[in-house]
C-alpha positions as CSV (number, residue, x, y, z in Angstrom):
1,X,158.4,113.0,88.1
2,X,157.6,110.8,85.2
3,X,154.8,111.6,82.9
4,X,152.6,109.7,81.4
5,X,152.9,108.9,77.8
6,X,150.4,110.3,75.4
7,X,149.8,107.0,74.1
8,X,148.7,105.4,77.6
9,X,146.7,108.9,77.2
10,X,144.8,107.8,74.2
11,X,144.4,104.4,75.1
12,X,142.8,105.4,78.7
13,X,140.2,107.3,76.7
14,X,140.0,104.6,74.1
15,X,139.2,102.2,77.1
16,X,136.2,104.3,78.7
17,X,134.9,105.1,74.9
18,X,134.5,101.5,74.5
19,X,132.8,101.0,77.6
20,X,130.4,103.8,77.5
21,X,129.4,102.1,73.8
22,X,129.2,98.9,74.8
23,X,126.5,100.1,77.8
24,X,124.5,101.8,75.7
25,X,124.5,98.9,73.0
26,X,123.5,97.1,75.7
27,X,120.6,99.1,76.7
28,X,119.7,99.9,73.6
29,X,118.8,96.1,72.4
30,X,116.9,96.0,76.1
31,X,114.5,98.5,75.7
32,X,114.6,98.3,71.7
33,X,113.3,94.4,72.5
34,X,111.4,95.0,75.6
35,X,109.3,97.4,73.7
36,X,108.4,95.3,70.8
37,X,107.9,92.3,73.0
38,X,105.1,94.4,74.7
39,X,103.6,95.8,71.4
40,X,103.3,92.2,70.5
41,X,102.4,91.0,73.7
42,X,99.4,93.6,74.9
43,X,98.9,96.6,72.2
44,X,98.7,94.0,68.7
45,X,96.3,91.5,70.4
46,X,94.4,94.4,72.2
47,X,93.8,96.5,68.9
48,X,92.7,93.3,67.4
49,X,90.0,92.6,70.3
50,X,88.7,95.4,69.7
51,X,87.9,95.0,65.8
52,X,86.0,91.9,66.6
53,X,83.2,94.8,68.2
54,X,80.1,96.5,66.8
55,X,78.9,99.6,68.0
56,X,75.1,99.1,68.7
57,X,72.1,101.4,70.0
58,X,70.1,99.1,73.1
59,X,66.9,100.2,73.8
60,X,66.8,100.0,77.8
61,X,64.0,98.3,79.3
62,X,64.3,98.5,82.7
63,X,67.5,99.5,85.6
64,X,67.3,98.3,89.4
65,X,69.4,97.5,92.5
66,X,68.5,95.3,94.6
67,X,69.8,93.5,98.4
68,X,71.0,89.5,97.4
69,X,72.7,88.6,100.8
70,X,73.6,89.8,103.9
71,X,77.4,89.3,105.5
72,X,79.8,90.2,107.9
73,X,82.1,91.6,106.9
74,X,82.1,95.1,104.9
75,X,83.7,94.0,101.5
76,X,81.4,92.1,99.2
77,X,82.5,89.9,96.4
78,X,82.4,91.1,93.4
79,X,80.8,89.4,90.8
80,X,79.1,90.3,87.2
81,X,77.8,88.4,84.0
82,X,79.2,91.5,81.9
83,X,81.8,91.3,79.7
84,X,85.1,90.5,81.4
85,X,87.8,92.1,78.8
86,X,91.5,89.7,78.7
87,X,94.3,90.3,80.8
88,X,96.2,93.3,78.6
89,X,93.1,95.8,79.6
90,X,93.7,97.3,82.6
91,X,91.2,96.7,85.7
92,X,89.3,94.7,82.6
93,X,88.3,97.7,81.2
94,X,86.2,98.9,84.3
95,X,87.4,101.9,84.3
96,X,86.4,103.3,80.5
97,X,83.1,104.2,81.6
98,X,82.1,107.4,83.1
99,X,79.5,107.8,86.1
100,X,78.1,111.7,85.8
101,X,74.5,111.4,87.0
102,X,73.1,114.4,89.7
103,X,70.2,115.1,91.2
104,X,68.8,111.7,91.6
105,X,66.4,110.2,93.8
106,X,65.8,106.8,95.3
107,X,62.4,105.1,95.6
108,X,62.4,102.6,98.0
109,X,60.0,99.5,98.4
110,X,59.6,97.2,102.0
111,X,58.2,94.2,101.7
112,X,58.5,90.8,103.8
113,X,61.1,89.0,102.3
114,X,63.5,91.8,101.3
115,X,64.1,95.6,100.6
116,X,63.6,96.6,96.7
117,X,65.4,99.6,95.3
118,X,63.1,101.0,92.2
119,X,65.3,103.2,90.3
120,X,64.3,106.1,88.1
121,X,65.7,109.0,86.5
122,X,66.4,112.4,88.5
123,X,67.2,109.8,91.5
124,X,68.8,110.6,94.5
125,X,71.5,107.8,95.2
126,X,72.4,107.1,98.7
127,X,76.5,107.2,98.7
128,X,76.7,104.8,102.0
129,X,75.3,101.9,103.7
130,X,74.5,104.0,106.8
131,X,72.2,105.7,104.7
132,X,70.4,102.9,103.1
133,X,67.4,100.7,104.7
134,X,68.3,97.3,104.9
135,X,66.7,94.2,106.5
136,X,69.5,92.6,107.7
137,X,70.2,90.9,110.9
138,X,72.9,92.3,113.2
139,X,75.2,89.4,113.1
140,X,75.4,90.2,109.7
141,X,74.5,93.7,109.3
142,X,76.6,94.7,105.4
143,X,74.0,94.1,103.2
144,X,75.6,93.3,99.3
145,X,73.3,94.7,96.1
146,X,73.4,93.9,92.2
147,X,72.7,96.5,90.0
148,X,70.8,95.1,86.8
149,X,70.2,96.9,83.8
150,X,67.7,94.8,81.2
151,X,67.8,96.0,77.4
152,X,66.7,95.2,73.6
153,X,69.7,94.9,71.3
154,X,69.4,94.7,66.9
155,X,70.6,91.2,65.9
156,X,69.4,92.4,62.4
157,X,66.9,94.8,60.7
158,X,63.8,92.9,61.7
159,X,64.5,91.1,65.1
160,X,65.5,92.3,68.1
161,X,67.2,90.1,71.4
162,X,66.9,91.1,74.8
163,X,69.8,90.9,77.3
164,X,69.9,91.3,81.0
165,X,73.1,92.5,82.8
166,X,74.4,93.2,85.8
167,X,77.3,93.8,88.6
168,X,77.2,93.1,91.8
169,X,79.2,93.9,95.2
170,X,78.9,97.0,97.4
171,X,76.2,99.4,96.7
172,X,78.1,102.4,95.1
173,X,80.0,99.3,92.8
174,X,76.0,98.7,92.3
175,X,74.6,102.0,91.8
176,X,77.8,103.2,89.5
177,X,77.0,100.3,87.2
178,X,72.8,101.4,86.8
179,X,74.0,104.9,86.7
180,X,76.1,104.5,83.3
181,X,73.1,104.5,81.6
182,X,71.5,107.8,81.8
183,X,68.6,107.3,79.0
184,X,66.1,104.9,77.0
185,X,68.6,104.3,73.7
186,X,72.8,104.4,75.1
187,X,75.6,102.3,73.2
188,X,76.5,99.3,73.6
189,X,78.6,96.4,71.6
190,X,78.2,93.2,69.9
191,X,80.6,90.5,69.5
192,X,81.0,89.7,66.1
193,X,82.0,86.4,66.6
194,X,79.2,85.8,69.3
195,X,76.0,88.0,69.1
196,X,74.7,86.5,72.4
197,X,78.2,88.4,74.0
198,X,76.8,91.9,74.3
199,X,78.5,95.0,76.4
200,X,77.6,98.0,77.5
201,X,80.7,98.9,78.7
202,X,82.7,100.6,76.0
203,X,85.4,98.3,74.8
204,X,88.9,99.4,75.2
205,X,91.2,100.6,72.1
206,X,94.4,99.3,73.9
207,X,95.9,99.2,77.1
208,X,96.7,101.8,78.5
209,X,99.5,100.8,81.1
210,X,100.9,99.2,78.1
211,X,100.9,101.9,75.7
212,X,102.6,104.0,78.5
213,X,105.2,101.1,78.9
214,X,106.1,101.2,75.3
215,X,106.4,104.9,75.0
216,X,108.9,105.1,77.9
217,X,111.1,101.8,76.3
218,X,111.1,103.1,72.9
219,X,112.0,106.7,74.0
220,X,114.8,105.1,76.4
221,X,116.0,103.4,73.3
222,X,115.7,106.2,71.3
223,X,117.7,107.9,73.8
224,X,120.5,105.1,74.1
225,X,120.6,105.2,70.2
226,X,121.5,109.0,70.2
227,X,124.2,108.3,73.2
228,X,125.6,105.7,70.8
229,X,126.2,107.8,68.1
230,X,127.2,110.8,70.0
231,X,130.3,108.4,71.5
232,X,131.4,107.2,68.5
233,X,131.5,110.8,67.0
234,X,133.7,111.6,70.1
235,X,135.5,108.6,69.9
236,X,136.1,109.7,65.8
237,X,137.0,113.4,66.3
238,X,139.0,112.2,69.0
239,X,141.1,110.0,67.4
240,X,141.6,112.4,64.3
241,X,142.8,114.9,66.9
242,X,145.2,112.9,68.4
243,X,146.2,111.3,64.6
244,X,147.7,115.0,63.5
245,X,148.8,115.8,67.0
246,X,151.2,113.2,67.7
247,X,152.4,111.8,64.5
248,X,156.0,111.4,64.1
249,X,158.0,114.2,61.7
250,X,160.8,112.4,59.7
């Protein structure tokens, strides 16, 4: 039976070293450039956004939801004059702020034209439409709220602007929005580049799905870095090894 010769040997596992490095070169410039196209793309212009913010104290002046149409069907269109943050924030931010409010209770005014939510602290908050009064007709019986929240805000030392926000769609999307501001002086944030842009949402540091995205293409490259050089150590002992084992003795 004829045996292979130790050079076909050698140049077998040559072959498959070469190809193992050359994949992970491969991925190595993927993820290594994926990951700095994203840091460029969504973390640098993010962290950027986010210098052109003041932190503020706003005086509030006044909080309400109230009915604006009557539909339907159950979902309501959203729509808001707050701050929309760009593209690289994810949901646009929405998600930053925290609702925690118990033990509330809702104080709730009839008159001809339309039903009128007064809102005050230690509220109770109705959590769904079955449970709220409404005035509309039953060919459209989904009524849609906006939650408004009206505030003072320091331009400077001496004089003080007033802004009135609000968010409106289905009544928790409502209520969470009037409920993120629990007393008479909360945060808010000033565009430094436009003091009529005000927020009281908190503005994002980064994105999140992006930071997440970078950490797993920079650890992937770091990973296919490591395979590289554990391969061509291989490939290095291996050769070495082979060098002393089958030189020729004259």
């Amino acid at each position: 039976m004829a045996r292979n010769h130790p050079y076909h040997t050698v140049s077998q596992r040559y072959s498959c070293s070469n190809c193992c490095i050359s994949i992970n070169v491969i991925l190595f410039f993927i993820t290594l450039i994926s990951g700095i196209s994203i840091t460029a793309a969504i973390l640098v212009p993010s962290i950027q956004y986010k210098e052109n913010w003041l932190a503020l104290e706003c005086s509030l002046i006044s909080k309400q939801i109230e009915p604006i149409t009557c539909q339907s069907e159950k979902e309501c269109k959203e729509d808001s004059n707050q701050v929309r943050f760009p593209y690289y924030f994810y949901d646009n931010g929405r998600n930053d702020f925290i609702v925690n409010t118990i033990n509330k209770e809702i104080e709730q005014r009839d008159s001809s034209s339309s039903t009128t939510f007064s809102i005050r602290r230690n509220a109770v908050y109705p959590t769904t439409s079955a449970e709220i009064s409404n005035e509309c007709p039953s060919t459209k019986p989904y009524p849609c709220y906006r939650g408004i929240i009206s505030f003072n805000y320091p331009l400077n030392k001496t004089f003080n602007a007033y802004q009135s926000l609000y968010i409106q769609g289905d009544y928790m999307v409502s209520s969470q929005y009037v409920q993120s501001v629990e007393t008479s002086l909360f945060p808010c944030w000033i565009n430094s580049q436009n003091n009529s842009q005000v927020s009281i949402q908190p503005i994002p540091l980064y994105s999140p799905g992006g930071a997440i995205a970078v950490g797993v293409l920079f650890s992937l490259s770091l990973l296919t870095l490591i395979l590289i050089l554990i391969f061509i150590s291989i490939r290095c002992f291996c050769k070495n090894d082979q060098y002393n084992q089958y030189q020729y003795i004259l």
